[in-house]
C-alpha positions in Angstrom: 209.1 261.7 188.3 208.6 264.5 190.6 205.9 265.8 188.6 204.0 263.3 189.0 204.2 261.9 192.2 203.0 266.1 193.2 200.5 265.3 190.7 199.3 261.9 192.6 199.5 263.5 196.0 197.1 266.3 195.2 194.6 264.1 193.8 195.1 262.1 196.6 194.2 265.0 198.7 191.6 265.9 197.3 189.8 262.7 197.1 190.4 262.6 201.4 188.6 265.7 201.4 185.5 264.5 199.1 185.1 261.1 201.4 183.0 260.5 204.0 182.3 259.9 207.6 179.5 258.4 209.9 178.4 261.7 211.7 175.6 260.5 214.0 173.6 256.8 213.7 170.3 255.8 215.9 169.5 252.2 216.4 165.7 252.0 214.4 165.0 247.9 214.2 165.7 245.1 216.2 164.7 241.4 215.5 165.7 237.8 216.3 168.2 236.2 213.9 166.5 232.9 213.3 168.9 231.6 211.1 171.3 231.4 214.6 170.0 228.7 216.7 170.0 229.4 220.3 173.1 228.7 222.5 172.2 227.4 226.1 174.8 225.5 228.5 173.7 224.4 232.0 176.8 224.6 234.6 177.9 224.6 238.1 179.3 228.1 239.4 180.0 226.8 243.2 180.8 223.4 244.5 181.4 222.2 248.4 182.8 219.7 250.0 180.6 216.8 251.9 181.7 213.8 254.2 179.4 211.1 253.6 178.1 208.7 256.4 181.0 206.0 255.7 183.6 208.9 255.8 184.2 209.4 252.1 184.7 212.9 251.2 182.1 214.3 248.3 182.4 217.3 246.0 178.8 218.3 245.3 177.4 221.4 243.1 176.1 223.8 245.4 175.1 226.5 242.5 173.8 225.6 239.4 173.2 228.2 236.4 171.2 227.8 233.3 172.8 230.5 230.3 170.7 231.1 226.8 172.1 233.1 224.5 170.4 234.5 221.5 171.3 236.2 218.5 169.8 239.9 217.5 170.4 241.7 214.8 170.1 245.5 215.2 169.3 248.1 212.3 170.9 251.7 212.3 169.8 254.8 210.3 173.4 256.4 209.9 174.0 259.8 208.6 177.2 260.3 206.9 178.8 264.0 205.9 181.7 264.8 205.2 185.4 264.3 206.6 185.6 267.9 208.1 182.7 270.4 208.8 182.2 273.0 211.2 180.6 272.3 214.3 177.5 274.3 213.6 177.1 272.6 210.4 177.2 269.5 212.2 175.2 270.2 215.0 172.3 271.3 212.7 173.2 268.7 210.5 172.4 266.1 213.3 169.5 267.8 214.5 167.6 267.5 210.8 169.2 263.7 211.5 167.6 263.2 214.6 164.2 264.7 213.0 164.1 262.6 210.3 164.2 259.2 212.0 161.6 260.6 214.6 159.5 261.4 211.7 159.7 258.1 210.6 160.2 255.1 213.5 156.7 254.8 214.2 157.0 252.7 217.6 153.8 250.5 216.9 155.1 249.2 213.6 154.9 245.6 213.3 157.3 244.9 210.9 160.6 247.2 209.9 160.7 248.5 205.7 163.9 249.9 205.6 163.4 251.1 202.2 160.2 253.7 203.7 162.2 254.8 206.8 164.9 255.6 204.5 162.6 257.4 201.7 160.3 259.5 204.3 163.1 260.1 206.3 165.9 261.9 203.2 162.5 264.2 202.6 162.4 264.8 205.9 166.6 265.6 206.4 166.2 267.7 203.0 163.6 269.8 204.3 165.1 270.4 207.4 168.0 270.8 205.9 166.6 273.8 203.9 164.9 275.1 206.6 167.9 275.0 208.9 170.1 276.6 206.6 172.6 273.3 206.6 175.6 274.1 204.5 177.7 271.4 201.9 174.1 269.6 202.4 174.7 267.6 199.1 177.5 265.9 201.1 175.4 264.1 203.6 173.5 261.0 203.0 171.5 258.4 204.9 171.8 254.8 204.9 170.8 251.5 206.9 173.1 249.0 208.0 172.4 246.0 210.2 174.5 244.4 212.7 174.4 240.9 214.7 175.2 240.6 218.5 174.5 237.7 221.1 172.2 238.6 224.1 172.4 236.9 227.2 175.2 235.0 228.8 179.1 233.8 228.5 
């Protein structure tokens, strides 16, 4: 029995050591979600009170406001390494990141192909990488992953 549960722990161990971690990530796509209608509300912020000719006393909106919210869904090139590296690994590391998506988030795109960015930009990382003198470089990868977020108010 205590064989074996020394047996699980060290392959336990090692498997912590062989997973991975988001290193760096840079925001490469942003578009409208347009399956997420648009949220608006009109509402009064500030209200006073009025005596009206006869006497009566009024509550009146002083301050209206007009709120849209709309939903955006962000793309990010992440590079993930491993769970512990050196920091001059990782600082080369995230400069062959940062050169890669450069290389390849050409501002005056019209439309985002994440499958391109990511192709151009692993040639890119590898070469750098080579260049650079990145150790473990096997271990890192690049992916995209999108996520959703409101813009505007409430």
């Amino acid at each position: 029995m205590l064989k074996s549960l020394a047996t699980f722990l060290l392959i336990a161990s090692l498997g912590a050591q062989a997973s991975a971690r988001e290193v760096d990530r840079q925001e490469v796509a942003e578009r409208f979600d347009h399956d997420v209608p648009q949220e608006q509300r009109l509402y009064c912020s500030d209200t006073q009170m009025f005596t009206l000719a006869d006497g009566v006393e009024y509550r009146a909106c002083v301050n209206w406001r007009a709120q849209n919210r709309t939903r955006v869904v962000r793309s990010y090139a992440a590079l993930d390494g491993p769970e512990v590296d050196g920091d001059t690994n990782l600082d080369i590391a995230r400069d062959c990141f940062d050169l890669a998506i450069a290389s390849q988030n050409d501002p005056y795109r019209t439309a985002f192909d994440e499958d391109r960015l990511l192709a151009g930009a692993r040639v890119q990382f590898a070469n750098c990488a080579q260049l650079r003198g990145l150790q473990r470089s096997k271990e890192y990868s690049l992916r995209i992953y999108e996520t959703g977020v409101w813009l505007g108010g409430r």
